[in-house]
N, C-alpha and C positions, 0 to 999 in steps of 0.2 A: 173771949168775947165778953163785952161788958155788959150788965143790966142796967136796964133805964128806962127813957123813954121809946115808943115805939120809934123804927126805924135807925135804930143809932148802931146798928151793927155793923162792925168793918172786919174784912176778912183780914187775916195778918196769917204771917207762914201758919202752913201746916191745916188750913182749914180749907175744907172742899166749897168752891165756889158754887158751885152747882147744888150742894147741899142746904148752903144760905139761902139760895134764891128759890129753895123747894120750903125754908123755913119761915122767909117773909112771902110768899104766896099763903101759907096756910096762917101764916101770924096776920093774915088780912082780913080773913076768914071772911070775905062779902064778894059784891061783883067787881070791886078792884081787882081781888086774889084769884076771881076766874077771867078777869079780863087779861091781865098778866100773865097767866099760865094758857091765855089760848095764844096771846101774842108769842109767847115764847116757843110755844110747839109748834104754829108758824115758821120762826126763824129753823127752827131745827133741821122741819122739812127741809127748807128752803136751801140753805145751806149746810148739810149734815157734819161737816169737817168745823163750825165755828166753835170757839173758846168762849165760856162763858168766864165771867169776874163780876165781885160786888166791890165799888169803889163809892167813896163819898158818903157815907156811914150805911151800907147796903143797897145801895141802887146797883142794879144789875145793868152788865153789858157785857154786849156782845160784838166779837173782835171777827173776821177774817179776813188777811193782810194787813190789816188796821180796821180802826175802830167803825162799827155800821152802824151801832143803834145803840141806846138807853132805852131803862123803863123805869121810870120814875113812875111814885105812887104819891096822887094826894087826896084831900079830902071829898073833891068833887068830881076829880079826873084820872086816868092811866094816863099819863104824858110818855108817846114813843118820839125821841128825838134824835135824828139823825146827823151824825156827825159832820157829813156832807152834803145835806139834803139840797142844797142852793145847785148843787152839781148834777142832780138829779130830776130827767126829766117826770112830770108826774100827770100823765093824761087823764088819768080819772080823778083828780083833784084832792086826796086824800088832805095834801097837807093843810092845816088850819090854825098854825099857830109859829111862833118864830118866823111869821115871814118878811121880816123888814132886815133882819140881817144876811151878811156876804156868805157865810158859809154852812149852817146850820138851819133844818126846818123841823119842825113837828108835827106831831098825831095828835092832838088832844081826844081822848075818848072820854063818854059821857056813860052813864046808867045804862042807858035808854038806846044807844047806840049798837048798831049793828057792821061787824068787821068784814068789808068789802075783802076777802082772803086773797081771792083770782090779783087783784090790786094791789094788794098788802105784799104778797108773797114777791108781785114782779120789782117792785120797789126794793127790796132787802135783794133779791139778788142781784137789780141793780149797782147797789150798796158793794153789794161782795163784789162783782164786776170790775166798780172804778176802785178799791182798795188797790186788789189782784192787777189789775191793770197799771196803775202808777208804780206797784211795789218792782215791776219788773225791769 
């Protein structure tokens, strides 16, 4: 793993995915690193069997049957981006960002934001649903 700047870590063999993503929640150390780490114990619930990975110098995702979600970290935002979010019905409107494109949508979360869970959680197992569903 390389030093540098924040965020530039990439998992490469032999290194626990799950471990990075327990090191850049706490290397965040604010309400990005608890917004991340509730998103993420959401997913877990939600789907118990998913594979986590850090790809793209540490951004965390989460796969089952294929790819469900990102969780990018920035300066003002948790961005949850769903791989196939365009596929994905979304009645309580969560999503609020990437909406002009065919295949992907996002979560942008804010500070100040409160995580609709009941919403959040049917959405990712959505996610898992259409993977599981096409991979068949």
């Amino acid at each position: 793993m390389k030093n540098g700047k924040s965020g530039s870590k990439e998992a490469s063999a032999g290194e626990d995915p799950s471990g990075l993503i327990d090191a850049r929640i706490e290397e965040l150390g604010d309400w990005r690193g608890e917004t991340l780490a509730r998103i993420r114990a959401l997913i877990k619930q939600t789907v118990p069997d998913v594979v986590e990975e850090c790809k793209w110098r540490g951004v965390p995702v989460w796969y089952h049957g294929g790819m469900i979600c990102t969780g990018e970290t920035y300066k003002n935002a948790v961005k949850m981006t769903f791989a196939k979010g365009a596929s994905l019905a979304d009645p309580s409107g969560l999503f609020n960002s990437s909406l002009e494109g065919s295949t992907r949508r996002a979560i942008d979360f804010q500070e100040a934001d409160k995580i609709d869970e009941k919403a959040l959680k049917a959405l990712i197992r959505a996610a898992a649903a259409l993977n599981t569903s096409k991979a068949s």
